[in-house]
VOGU-3710 file (C-alpha; in Angstrom, 3 decimals, decimal comma):
1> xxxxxxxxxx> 83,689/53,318/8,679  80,545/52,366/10,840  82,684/50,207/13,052  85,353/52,759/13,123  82,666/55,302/14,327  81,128/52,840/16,804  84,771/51,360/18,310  85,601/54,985/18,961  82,011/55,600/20,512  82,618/52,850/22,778
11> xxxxxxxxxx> 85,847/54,097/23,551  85,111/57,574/24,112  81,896/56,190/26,732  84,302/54,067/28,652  87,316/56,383/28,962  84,684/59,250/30,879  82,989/56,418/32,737  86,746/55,794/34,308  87,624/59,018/34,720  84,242/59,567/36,628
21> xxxxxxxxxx> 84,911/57,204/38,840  88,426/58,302/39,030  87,128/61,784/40,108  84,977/59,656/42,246  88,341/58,172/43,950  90,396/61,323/44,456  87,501/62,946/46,208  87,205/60,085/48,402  90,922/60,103/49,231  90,785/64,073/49,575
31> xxxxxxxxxx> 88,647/63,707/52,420  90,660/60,758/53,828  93,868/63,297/54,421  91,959/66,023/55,021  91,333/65,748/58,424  87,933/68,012/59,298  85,617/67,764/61,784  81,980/68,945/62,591  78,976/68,216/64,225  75,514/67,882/63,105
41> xxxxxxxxxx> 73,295/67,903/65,707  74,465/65,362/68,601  76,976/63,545/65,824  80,344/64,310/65,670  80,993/64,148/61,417  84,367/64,007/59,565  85,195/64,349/56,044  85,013/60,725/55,345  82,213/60,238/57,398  80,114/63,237/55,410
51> xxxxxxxxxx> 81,386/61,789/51,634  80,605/58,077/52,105  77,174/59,101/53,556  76,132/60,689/50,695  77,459/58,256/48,643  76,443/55,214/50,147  72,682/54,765/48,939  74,685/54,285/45,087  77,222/52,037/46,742  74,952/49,830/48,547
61> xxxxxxxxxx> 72,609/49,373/45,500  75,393/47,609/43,322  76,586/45,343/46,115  73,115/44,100/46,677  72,211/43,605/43,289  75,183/42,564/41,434  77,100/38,889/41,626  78,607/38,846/45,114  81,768/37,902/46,326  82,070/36,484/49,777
71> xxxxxxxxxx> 83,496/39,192/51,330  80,810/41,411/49,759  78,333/38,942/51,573  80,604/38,794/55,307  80,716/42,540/55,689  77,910/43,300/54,922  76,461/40,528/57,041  78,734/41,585/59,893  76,882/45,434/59,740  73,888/43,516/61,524
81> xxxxxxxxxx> 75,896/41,957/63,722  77,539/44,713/65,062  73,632/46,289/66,025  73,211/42,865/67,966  76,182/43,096/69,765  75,696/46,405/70,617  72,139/46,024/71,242  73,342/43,687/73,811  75,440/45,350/75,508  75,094/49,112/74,933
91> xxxxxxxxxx> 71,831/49,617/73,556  71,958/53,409/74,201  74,750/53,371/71,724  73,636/50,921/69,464  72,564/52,638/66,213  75,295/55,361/65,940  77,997/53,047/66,141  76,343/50,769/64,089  75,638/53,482/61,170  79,395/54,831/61,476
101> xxxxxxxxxx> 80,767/51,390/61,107  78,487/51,187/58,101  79,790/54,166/56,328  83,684/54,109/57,374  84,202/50,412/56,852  81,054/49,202/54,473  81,549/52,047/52,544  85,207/52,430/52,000  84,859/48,848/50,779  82,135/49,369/48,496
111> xxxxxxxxxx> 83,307/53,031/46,597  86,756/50,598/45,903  84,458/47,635/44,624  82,327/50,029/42,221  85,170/51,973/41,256  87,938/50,448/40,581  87,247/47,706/37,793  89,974/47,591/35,452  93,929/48,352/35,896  93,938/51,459/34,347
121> xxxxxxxxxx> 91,668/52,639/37,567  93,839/50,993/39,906  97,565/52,635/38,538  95,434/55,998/38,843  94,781/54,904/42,531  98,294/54,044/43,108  99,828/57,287/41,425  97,225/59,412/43,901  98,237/57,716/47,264  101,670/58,262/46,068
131> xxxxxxxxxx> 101,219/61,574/45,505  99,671/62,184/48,380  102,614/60,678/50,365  104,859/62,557/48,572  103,004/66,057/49,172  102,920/64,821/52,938  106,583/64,588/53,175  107,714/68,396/53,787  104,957/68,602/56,780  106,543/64,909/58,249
141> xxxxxxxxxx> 109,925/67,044/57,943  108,867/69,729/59,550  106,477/68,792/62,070  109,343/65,933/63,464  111,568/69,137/64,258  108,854/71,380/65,693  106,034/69,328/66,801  103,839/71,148/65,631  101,351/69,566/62,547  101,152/72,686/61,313
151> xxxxxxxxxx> 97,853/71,404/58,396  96,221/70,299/61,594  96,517/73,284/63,386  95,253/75,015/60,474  91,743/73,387/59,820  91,186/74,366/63,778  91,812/77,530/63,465  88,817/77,991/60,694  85,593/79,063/62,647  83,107/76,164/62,606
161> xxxxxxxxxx> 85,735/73,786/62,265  87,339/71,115/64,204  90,072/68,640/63,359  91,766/65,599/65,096  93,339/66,712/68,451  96,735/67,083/68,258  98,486/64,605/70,265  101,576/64,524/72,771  103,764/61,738/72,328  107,392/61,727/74,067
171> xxxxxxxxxx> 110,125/61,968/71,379  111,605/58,606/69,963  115,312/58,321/68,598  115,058/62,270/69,594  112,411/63,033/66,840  109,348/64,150/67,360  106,783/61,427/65,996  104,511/62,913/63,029  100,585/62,934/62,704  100,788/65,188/59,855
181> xxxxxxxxxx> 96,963/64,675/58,708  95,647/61,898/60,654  94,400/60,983/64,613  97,640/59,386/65,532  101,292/58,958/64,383  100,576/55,420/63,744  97,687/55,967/60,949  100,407/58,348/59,375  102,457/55,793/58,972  100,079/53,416/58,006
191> xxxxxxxxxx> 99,298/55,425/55,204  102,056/56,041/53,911  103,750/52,006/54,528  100,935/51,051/51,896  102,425/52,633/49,293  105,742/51,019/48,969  104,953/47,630/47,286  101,847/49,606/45,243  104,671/51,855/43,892  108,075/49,737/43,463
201> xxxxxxxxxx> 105,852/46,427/42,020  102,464/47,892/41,158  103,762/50,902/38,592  106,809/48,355/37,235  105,432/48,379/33,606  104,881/52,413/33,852  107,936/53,861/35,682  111,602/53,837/35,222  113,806/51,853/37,917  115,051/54,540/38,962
211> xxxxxxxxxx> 112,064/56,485/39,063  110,786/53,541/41,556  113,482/52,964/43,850  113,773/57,155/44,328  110,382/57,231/45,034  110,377/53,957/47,147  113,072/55,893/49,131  110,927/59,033/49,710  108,052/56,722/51,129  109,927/55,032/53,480
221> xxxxxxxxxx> 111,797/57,839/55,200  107,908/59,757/55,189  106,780/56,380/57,146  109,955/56,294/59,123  108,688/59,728/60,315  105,862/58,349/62,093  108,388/56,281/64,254  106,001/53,797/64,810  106,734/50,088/64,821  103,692/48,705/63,813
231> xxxxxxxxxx> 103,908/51,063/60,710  107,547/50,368/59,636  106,696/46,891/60,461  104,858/46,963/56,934  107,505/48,238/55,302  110,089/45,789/56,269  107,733/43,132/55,628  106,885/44,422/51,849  110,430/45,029/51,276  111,358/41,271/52,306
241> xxxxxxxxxx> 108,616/39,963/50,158  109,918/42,361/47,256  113,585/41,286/47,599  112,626/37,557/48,646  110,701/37,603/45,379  113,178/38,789/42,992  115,895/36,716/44,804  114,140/33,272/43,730  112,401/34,891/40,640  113,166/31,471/38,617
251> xxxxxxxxxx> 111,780/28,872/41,618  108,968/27,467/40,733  107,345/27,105/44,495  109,202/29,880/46,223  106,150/30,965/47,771  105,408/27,729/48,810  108,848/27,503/50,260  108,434/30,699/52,123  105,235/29,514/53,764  106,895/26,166/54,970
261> xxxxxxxxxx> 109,991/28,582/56,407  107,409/30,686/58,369  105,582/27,414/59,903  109,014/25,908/60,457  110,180/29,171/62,608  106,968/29,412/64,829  107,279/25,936/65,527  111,123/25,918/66,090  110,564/29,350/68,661  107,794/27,751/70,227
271> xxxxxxxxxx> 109,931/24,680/71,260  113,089/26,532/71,804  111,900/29,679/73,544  110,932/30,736/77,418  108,592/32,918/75,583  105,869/32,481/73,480  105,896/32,854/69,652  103,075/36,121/70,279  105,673/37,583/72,545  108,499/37,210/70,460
281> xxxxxxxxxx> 106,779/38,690/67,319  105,961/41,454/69,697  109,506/41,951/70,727  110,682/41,887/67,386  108,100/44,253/65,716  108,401/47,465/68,618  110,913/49,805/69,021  111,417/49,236/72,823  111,363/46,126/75,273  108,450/47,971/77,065
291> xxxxxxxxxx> 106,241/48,645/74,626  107,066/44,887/73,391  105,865/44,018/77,243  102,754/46,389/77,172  101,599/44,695/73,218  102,173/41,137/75,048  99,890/41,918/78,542  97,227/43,541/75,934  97,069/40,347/73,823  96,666/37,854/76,770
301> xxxxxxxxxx> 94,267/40,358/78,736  91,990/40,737/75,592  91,913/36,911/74,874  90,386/36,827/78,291  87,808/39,182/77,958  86,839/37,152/74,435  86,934/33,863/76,122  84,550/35,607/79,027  82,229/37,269/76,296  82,809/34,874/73,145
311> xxxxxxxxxx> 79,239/35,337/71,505  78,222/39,470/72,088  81,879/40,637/72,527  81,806/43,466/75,469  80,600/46,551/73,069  81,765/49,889/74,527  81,797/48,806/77,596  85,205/48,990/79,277  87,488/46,055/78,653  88,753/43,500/81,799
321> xxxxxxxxxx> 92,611/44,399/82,460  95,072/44,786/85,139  94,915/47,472/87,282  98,269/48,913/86,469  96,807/49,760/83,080  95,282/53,020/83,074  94,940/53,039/79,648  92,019/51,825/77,461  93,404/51,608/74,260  93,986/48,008/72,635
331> xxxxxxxxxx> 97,476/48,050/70,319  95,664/45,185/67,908  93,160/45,866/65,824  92,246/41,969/65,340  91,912/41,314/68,987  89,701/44,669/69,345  86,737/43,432/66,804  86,886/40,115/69,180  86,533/41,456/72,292  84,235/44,106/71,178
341> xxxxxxxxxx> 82,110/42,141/68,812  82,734/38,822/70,011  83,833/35,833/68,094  80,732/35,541/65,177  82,025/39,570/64,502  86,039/38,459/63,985  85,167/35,673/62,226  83,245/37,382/59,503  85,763/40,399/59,287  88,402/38,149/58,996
351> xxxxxxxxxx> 87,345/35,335/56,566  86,148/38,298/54,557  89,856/39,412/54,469  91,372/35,887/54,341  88,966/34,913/51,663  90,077/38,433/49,898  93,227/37,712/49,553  93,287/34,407/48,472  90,993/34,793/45,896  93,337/37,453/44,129
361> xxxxxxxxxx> 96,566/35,074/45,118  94,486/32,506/42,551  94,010/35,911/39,910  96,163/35,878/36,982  99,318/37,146/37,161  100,123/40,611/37,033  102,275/43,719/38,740  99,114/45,455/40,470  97,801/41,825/41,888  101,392/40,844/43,253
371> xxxxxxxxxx> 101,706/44,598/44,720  98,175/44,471/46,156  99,123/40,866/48,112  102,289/42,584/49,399  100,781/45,355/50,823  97,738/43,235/52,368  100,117/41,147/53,548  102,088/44,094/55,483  98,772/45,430/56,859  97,971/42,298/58,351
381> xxxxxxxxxx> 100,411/41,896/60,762  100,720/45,834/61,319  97,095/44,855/63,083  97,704/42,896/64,892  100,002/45,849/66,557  98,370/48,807/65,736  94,657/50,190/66,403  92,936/52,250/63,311  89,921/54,235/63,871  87,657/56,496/61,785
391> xxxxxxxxxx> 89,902/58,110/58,433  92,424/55,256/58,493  90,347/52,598/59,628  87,863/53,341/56,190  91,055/53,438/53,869  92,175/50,049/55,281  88,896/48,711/53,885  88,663/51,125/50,669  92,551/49,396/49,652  91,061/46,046/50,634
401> xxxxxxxxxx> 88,015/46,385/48,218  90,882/48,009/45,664  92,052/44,711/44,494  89,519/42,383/44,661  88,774/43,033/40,830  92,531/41,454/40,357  90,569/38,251/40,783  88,964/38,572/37,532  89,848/35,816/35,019  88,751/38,234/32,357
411> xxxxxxxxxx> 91,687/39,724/32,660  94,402/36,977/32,415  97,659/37,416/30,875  98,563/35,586/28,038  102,125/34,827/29,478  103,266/34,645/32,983  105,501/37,358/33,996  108,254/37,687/36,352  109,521/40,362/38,263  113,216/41,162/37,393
421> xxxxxxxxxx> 115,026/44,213/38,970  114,446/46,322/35,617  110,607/45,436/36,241  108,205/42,991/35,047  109,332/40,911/31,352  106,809/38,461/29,776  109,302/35,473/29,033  110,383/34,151/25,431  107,331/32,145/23,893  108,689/29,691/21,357
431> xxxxxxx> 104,785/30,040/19,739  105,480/33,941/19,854  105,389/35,068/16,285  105,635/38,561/15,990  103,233/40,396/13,529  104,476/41,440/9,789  104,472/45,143/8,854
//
């Protein structure tokens, strides 16, 4: 009876200490598609900006004091960094930038490292940014025949209040492209592109195939709203992964194979083609020949400005480009910590997120770890065409940090599992006796 008493005691502690840091989650992504603005003082604050402030003295703590990971120890060595680089080159600058990077980036990553420890946290994470999606889906409808984002418009009209500006974008495919909550059609649908492999694979023990593939619909029409490239370009990569996986469910390498096919094909355009591989990803992964163009001139025009300023990166300053391009902004978001931060500033962001993600490809098997590689996989080369800033830019980090507890041997599988098209089976195990009544 005492164990009874004290099993249920345990139990009873560890099902509120999830569903604190549950609460702890949905807050966080409440203020991540809820897109207000203030100042305090001289500092322009947002929602995200105001949460992970407070928060960050408890997230910090943990990260500092608990065993490490390496991209616990990169990012947070790249915070420092940063205040060099900017130091160097706008010093006037210097420790705003350097604190909002903290708390956007830093601290997205850390709330997802303290909070989400076990499986149970990370289907409620998936089931919120689904919802979420799903709720955003009648203003995408409605906003891509008016043009209006209508939530947006909203939060500015409250006295006090700001909100993202709304932006002007010509029509593409004769829609009007959605921003629905966020700075830019493109963090839209961002957002919403990460939940199709979380949903379909991730929630494949939990929800119907039916329930999966309707919902996998809805998602990718509410990204398709966007009508950006770099967004849908997740999607289409997720979905070949998904269908690519269940295709050669029973090869033993297919992964392996996959890999090969990719090297084989950069090598094979790079010998066959006028163009360069870069370009021809480019072409491939916008909606128009132009903006294919613009993606390429931005690439080779930022590689010079890193090759010019490979140690400090250029900070805010403006970056080195043709004269033809009026425009500052930098469609890549790899090539932007480069030439801002220079090369020691890439190279810890992205080991951190190589490192990430091949740590949890060694995790046991399981739905949420093959989801969470899918949709990693997608946001990596949506970078490399996209630029994310302030709301989006933290959740990139905050689903980074998500998964990293899939590494965790302690949670191995006794049996492999496979994906089938009715979901995820644990196969026959001839030593599989099941228990007497």
């Amino acid at each position: 009876m005492q164990f009874t008493d004290m099993s249920a005691a345990i139990h009873t502690s560890t099902t509120r200490s999830d569903m604190r840091k549950v609460a702890i989650l949905l807050a966080y992504l409440a203020c991540v598609v809820i897109p207000i603005r203030f100042m305090i003082g001289p500092l322009q604050m947002t929602s995200v900006r105001l949460y992970l402030l407070l928060m960050l003295p408890a997230l910090i703590w943990p990260l500092l004091t608990r065993p490490r990971i390496w991209p616990d120890v990169l990012l947070m060595a790249m915070i420092p960094w940063v205040f060099i680089a900017m130091w160097k080159n706008t010093p006037a600058q210097a420790v705003e930038h350097t604190g909002i990077t903290a708390i956007e980036m830093l601290g997205g990553y850390a709330l997802a490292r303290l909070c989400i420890r076990n499986r149970m946290q990370f289907e409620m994470l998936i089931k919120a940014i689904v919802t979420l999606i799903l709720l955003c889906l009648p203003l995408a409808m409605l906003e891509t025949i008016t043009g209006d984002p209508s939530f947006i418009r909203l939060i500015r009209a409250i006295p006090g209040l700001s909100s993202v500006d709304i932006v002007t974008i010509a029509p593409r495919l004769g829609f009007e492209r959605v921003q629905a909550v966020f700075a830019h059609p493109i963090h839209f649908g961002l957002f919403c592109s990460t939940g199709i492999s979380l949903l379909f694979v991730g929630m494949s023990k939990t929800l119907s195939l039916m329930t999966r593939l309707t919902g996998l619909g809805l998602i990718t029409l509410t990204t398709f709203l966007a009508l950006s490239s770099g967004a849908f370009l997740s999607v289409v990569i997720q979905l070949f992964l998904i269908a690519w996986m269940l295709i050669f469910a029973g090869t033993k390498h297919r992964w392996l194979i996959l890999m090969l096919v990719c090297v084989a094909a950069y090598v094979f355009i790079d010998l066959v083609s006028n163009r360069t591989p870069v370009r021809v990803f480019f072409s491939y992964a916008t909606f128009s020949a132009h903006n294919a163009y613009w993606r390429g001139i931005i690439f080779e025009w930022g590689m010079i400005n890193v090759w010019n300023n490979p140690i400090f990166g250029i900070g805010l300053n403006d970056w080195e480009r043709p004269h033809f391009m009026h425009s500052g902004s930098m469609d890549n978001f790899w090539l932007w910590i480069a030439v801002r931060y220079g090369l020691p500033g890439f190279a810890m962001m992205a080991l951190a997120w190589a490192i990430g993600i091949i740590r949890v490809a060694r995790g046991p098997a399981s739905p949420q770890k093959t989801a969470w590689m899918f949709c990693m996989i997608g946001l990596t080369f949506t970078l490399c065409t996209v630029h994310v800033w302030t709301a989006i830019y933290s959740f990139t980090f905050f689903l980074f940090g998500a998964g990293q507890f899939l590494a965790d041997n302690s949670e191995e599988e006794p049996e492999p599992e496979k994906l089938t098209p009715l979901g995820y089976n644990r196969p026959y195990h001839a030593n599989f006796v099941r228990p007497t009544a």
